[in-house]
Each structure stands twice: as C-alpha cells, then as structure tokens.
C-alpha positions as CSV (number, residue, x, y, z in Angstrom):
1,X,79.9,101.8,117.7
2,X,82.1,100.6,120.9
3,X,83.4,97.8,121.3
4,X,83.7,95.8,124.9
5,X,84.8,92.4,125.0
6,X,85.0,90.9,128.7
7,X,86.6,88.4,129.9
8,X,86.3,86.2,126.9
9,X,87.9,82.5,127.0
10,X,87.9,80.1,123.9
11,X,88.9,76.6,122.8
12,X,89.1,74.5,119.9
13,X,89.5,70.8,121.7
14,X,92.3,71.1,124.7
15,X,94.0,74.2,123.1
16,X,93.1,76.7,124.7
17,X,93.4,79.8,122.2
18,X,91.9,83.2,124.4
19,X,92.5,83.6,127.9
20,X,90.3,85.8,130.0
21,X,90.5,88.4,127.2
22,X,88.9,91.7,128.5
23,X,89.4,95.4,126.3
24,X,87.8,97.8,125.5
25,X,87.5,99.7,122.1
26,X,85.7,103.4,121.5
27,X,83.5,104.5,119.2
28,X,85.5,105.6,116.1
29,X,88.8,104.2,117.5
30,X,91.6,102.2,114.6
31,X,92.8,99.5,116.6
32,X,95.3,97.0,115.5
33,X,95.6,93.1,117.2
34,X,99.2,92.5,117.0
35,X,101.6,89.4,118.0
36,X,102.8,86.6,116.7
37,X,101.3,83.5,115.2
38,X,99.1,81.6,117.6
39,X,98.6,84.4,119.7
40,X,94.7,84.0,119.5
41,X,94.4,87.5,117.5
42,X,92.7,86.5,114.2
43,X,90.2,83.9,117.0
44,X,89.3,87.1,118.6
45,X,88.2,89.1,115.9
46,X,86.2,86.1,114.4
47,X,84.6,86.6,118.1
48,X,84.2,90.3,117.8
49,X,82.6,89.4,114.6
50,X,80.2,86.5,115.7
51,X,81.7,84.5,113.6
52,X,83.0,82.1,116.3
53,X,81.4,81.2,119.9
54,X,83.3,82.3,123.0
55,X,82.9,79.1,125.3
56,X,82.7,82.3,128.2
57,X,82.8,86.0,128.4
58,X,80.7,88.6,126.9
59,X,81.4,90.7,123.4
60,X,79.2,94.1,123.7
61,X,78.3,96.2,121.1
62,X,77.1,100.1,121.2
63,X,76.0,98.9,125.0
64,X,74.4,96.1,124.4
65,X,75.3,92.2,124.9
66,X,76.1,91.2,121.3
67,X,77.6,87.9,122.1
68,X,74.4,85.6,121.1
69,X,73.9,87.6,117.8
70,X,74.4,87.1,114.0
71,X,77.4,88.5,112.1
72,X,74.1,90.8,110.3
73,X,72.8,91.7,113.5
74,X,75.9,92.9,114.8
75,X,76.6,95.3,111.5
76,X,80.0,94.4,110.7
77,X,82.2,94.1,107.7
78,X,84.9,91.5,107.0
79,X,87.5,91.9,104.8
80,X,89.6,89.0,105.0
81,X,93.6,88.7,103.9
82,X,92.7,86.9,100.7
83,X,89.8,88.8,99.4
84,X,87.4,86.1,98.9
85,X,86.2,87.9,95.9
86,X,83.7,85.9,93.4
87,X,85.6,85.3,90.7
88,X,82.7,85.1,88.2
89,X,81.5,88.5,89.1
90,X,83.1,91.8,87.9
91,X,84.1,94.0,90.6
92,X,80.8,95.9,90.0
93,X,78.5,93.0,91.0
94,X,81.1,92.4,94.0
95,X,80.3,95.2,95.8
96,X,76.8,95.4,95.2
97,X,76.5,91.5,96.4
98,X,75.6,92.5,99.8
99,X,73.5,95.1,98.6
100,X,71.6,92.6,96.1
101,X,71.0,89.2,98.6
102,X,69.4,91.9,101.2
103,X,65.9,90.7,102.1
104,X,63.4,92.4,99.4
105,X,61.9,94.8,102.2
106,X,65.4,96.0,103.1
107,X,66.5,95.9,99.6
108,X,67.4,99.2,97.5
109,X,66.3,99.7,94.1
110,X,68.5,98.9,90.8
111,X,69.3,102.4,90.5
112,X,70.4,103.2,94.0
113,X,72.5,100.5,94.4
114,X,74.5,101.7,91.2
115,X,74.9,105.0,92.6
116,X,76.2,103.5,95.6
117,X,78.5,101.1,94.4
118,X,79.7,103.9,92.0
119,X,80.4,106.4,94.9
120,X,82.5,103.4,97.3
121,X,84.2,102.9,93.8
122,X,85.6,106.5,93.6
123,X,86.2,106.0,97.4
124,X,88.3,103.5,97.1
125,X,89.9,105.2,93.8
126,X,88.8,102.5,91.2
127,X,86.8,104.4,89.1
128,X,86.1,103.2,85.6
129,X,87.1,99.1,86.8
130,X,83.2,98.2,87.8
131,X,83.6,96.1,84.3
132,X,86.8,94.3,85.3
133,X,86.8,91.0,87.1
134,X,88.8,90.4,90.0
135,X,91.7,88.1,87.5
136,X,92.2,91.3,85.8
137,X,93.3,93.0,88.8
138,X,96.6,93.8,90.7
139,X,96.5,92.5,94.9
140,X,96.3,96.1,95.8
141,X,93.2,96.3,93.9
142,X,91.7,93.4,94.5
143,X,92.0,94.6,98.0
144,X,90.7,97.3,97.4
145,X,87.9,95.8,95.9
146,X,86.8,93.6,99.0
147,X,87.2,96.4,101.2
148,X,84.8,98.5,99.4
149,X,82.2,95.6,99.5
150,X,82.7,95.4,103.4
151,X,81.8,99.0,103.3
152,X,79.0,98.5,101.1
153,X,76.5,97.4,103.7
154,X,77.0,100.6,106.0
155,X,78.3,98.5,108.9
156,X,78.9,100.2,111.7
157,X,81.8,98.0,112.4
158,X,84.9,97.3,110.4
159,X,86.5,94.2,110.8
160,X,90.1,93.6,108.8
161,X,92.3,90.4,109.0
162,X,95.7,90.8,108.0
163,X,94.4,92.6,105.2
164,X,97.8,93.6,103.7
165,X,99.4,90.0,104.3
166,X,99.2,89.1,100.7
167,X,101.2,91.9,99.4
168,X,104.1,92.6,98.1
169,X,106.3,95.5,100.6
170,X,105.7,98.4,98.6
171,X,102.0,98.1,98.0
172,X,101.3,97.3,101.6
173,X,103.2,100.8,102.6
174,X,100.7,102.8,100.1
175,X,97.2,100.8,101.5
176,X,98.6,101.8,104.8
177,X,98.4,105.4,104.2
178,X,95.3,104.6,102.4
179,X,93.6,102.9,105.2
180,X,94.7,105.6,107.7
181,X,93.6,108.2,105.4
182,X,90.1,106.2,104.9
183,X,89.6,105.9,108.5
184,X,89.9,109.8,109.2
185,X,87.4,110.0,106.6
186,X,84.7,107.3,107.4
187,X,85.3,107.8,111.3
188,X,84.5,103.8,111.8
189,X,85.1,102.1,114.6
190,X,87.6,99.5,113.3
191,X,89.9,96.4,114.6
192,X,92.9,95.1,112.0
193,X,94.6,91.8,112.7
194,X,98.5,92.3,111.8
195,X,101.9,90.5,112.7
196,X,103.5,93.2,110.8
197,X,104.6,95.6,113.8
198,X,105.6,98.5,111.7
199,X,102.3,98.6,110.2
200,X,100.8,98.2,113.6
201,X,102.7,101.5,114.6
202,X,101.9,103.4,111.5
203,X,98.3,102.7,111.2
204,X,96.4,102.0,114.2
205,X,95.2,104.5,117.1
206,X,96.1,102.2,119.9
207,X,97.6,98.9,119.3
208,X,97.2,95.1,121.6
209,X,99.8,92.9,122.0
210,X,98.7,89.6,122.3
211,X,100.8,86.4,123.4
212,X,99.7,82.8,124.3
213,X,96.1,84.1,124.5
214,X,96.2,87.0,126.7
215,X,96.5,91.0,126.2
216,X,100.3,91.8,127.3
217,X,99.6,95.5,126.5
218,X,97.1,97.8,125.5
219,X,98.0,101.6,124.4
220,X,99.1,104.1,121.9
221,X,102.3,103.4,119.3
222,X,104.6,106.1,121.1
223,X,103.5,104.0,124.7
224,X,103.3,100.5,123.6
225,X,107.3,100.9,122.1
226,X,108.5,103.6,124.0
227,X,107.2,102.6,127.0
228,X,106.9,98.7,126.8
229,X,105.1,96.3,129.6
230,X,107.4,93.6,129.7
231,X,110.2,91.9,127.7
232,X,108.0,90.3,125.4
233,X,106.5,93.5,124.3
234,X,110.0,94.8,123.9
235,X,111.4,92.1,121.9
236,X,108.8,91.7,119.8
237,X,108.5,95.4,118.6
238,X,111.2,95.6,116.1
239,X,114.8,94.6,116.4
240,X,116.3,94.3,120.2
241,X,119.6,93.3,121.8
242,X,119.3,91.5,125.7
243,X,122.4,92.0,128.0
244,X,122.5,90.2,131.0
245,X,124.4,91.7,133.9
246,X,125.6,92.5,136.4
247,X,126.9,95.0,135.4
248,X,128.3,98.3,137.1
249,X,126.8,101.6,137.1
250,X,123.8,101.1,134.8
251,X,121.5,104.5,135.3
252,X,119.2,103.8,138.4
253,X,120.7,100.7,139.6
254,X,123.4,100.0,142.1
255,X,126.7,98.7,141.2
256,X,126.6,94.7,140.3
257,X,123.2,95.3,140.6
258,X,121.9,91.7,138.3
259,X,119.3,92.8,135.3
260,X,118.2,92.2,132.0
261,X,118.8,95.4,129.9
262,X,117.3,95.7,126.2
263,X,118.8,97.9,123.7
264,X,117.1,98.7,120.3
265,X,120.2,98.8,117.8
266,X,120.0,102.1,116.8
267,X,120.3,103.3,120.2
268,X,124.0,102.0,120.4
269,X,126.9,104.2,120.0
270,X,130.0,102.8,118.8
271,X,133.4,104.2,119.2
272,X,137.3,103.0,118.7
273,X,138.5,103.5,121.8
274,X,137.0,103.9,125.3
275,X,135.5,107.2,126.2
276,X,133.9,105.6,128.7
277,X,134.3,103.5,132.1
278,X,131.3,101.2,131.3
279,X,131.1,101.1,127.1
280,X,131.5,97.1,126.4
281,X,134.1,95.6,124.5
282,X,133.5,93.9,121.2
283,X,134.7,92.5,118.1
284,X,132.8,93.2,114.3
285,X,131.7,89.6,113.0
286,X,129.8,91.1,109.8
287,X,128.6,94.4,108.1
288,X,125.6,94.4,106.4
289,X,124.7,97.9,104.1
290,X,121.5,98.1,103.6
291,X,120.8,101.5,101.6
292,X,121.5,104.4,104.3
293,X,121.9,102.2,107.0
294,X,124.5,100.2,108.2
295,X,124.1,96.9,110.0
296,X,126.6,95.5,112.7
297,X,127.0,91.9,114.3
298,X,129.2,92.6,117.0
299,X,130.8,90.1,119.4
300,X,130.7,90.7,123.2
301,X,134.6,90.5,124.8
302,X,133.6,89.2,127.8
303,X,130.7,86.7,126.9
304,X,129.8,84.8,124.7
305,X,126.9,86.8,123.5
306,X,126.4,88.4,120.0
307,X,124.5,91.8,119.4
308,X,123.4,94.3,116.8
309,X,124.2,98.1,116.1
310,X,122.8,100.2,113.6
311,X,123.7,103.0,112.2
312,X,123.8,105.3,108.8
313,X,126.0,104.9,106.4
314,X,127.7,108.5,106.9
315,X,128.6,107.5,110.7
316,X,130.2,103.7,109.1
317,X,132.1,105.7,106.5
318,X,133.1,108.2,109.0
319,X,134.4,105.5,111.6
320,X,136.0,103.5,108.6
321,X,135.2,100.1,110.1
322,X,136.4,96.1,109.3
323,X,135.8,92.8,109.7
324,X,137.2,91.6,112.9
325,X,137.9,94.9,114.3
326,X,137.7,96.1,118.4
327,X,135.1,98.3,119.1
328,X,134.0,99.8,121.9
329,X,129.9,100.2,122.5
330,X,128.0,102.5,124.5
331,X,124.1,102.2,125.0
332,X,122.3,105.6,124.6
333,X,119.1,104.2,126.8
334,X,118.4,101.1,127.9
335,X,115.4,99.1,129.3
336,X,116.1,97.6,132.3
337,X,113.5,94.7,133.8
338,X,114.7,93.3,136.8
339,X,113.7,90.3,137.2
340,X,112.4,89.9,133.8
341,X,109.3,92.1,135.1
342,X,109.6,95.5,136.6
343,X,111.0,97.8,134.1
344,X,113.5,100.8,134.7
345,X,114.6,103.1,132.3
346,X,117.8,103.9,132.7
347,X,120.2,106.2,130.6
C-alpha cells in the first residue's frame, strides 16, 4: 500500500513536534526517517500508524483518508526498538498472539496458525526456538522475534522504530542485510525510524531527513549525501569539516568570493609541501589509527579553526607523519553554500 501524509502538524502542549509535514511513500517502497533526536521522526510514524492524532493534516492509505482510523484498520505492523515481547510466552505463542486475540469469525484454526507461525519462523531463520522464551534469547533474536509477530498479521504496512537501537554494532550490521534482504522478499511497503545514518544509507530505498519538525530532504542515499539540500543535511551525514572564506579561487566562485565550503575528511589530500597555490596550511594536533584508517586533527595556520582528514593507513605510513608537524591540505571537492543556502559544487 502507499503511503501519503499531507501536510500534517502536531503538538504535545506548546511544543510543537511536526511542522506541515507532507511526503509521499510508494507502494513497496523501504523508507528510512532519519535525524536527530527531537526531530519529530518516531511522532510521525506513531501518526502513520494511528497510533497518535495529528491536531491537522491528513495520513492516506492505498487512496483513501486513513487519518480517523484504527491501528487494525489501517493493517500495520509495529515492531518497536525494545521488542515488547511477553515475557511469559515462548516465542511460539508470541507470534501467534495476534493471530490468537483475532475476533472468532476472523480467527484461523489451531492448526493453521501453527503452520503459519512455523513458516514466519523459518523466515526469520529461528527454526527449532518456538519453545524458547524470549529471556533465553540473544537481542538479535529477540528482534527477530517481534518482527516476525508484526508480520504475522499480514499487514500491508510495516512500521519499524529504531529497531536495531538496542544492539550491539556488529549485530545491527547483520539485521541490516537481513532487513534489506527481507524487504526484497516480502515486497512491503515499509517506513524505519533511525538516527543511525549509515544504516539509513545501507538499508532504505529513499531516506528523509528530518530537523526541528520539518522534511529538509527527501531522496535516494547516493542523492541525499552526494547531493545534499542544505548544510544541515550535510553535516549531519557522516563526518564534515566547515571552512569559512573568503577564500581565493575556489571552483565556480570568484576570487575572495565569501562562502561556507564543507569537506567530508576523506576527501582531503594532504601533502608536505605545497603543490598548490590555494592548499591550506596546517599543523597535526593528534593521530588517531583506527584499523586501516588513519584519523587527523589538523590545525588551520591562518585561523583558529580545527579540521579532520582521513586517510588509510598505507598513505600515513607512506607520508611518515608526527605530532606537531606542517602540512599542507588540498580539498578534492567541496560543497559550497553561499549564504548558508544555495549550494555549489565546486572542485
């Protein structure tokens, strides 16, 4: 099913938490709601869900106005970052809950019901734990677990809040995959609530930033960071640097042209001496190694401002580099906004 929510407002007292929220989400689409804390993210999937009133705006579902109906009508499953798994009931009798409280016209028989918790089971590759309870499980499982009883009511929506938040790093990277791969399989239109942007990159179809309430940017991971809005957007995808200029000679803008220019580390080339008119002068504060890659805090010569490179190991060994050294740095691209808003690319 699609998802339309238009212009959608909300507030709990006088904070206002969802500004004139308007987007739009296709049929069989893996959208992720990114952004920081407070953003209004988790508040608009609770919306989406019917789970909270919007105080205006409309959510549509499949075509039709949704926004006055129940969190059944609507066909949606919740999975929530903590599970909110019984803990009395073995991971069997979680899955089939939904299944079980159905009203008795709608309900499916004893043996049905089995067969179908037993199939989302092998789906979500837990074959042989129906007997377990959810204490005897790991957090990936247990996740696992409370996704497969979402699933259990065929909803035609799939609704995840920061469903890997609980995690420790290296099992959130395999449910990643697993999610992605699930989705291909399932084809369900679903929306994931994350302030984890690299699983926001690697997961979803299209990604939203959200900030202060509103949408900053809607598109796909290669847009949304290669091509970024607005400073905010850039900034809050992954590690940034933010030079101030004038400076001279910087791509498409005129000499002591005044900008804002954003540099991801990595895009930084560092040098001994100047091979170029315009590389900045700097000093090496600290080195960080962190497995193949190598982390500078670098000093600018002519302002007080301090800034990150990054690069592998090979290229730090190769450059022998110290504490306290000169360097010289040369940005490979940089995103220019002048005047904090139009954005330039220059190279």
């Amino acid at each position: 099913m699609s998802i339309e929510v238009q212009g959608i407002s909300k507030a709990f007292g006088k904070n206002s938490i969802l500004r004139d929220v308007t987007l739009e989400i296709p049929k069989g689409e893996l959208v992720a709601l990114l952004g920081p804390s407070g953003s209004g993210k988790t508040t608009l999937l609770r919306l989406i869900a019917g789970l909270e009133a919007a105080d205006q705006g409309r959510i549509v579902i499949d075509g039709k106005d949704a926004t006055h109906t129940s969190v059944q009508e609507r066909q949606v499953g919740f999975v929530f970052q903590h599970y909110a798994l019984f803990r009395h009931m073995t991971v069997f009798d979680n899955i089939a809950f939904g299944l079980q409280v159905r009203p008795r016209k709608q309900r499916l028989g004893k043996a049905e019901i089995a067969r179908k918790v037993n199939d989302l089971l092998a789906l979500v590759q837990l074959e042989g734990f129906g007997n377990r309870y959810p204490a005897q499980l790991s957090g990936g499982q247990r996740q696992r677990v409370a996704l497969a009883r979402a699933l259990a009511i065929d909803p035609k929506i799939l609704l995840l809040d920061e469903p890997f938040g609980a995690l420790d790093a290296k099992v959130r990277q395999e449910l990643r995959r697993w999610l992605r791969q699930l989705h291909q399989t399932l084809e369900i239109t679903s929306v994931f609530v994350t302030h984890d942007q690299e699983e926001a990159l690697e997961v979803a179809d299209r990604i939203v930033i959200m900030n202060e309430g509103r949408i900053e940017q809607i598109g796909t991971p290669h847009d949304i960071y290669h091509y970024p809005a607005n400073p905010f957007v850039y900034g809050f995808l992954g590690r940034a640097n933010r030079f101030e200029g004038p400076f001279d000679g910087i791509g498409q803008l005129p000499a002591h042209s005044p900008f804002v220019g954003y540099v991801r580390p990595h895009e930084l080339e560092v040098t001994r001496h100047r091979v170029e008119k315009n590389a900045l002068q700097a000093t090496i504060q600290h080195v960080y190694a962190i497995g193949p890659i190598v982390r500078l805090d670098l000093k600018r010569a002519e302002a007080n401002e301090f800034f990150e490179v990054e690069m592998t190991y090979e290229r730090y060994q190769e450059l022998n580099l110290q504490p306290h050294e000169t360097v010289y740095v040369r940005p490979r691209t940089v995103k220019v906004f002048t005047g904090e808003k139009g954005l330039v690319s220059a190279r």
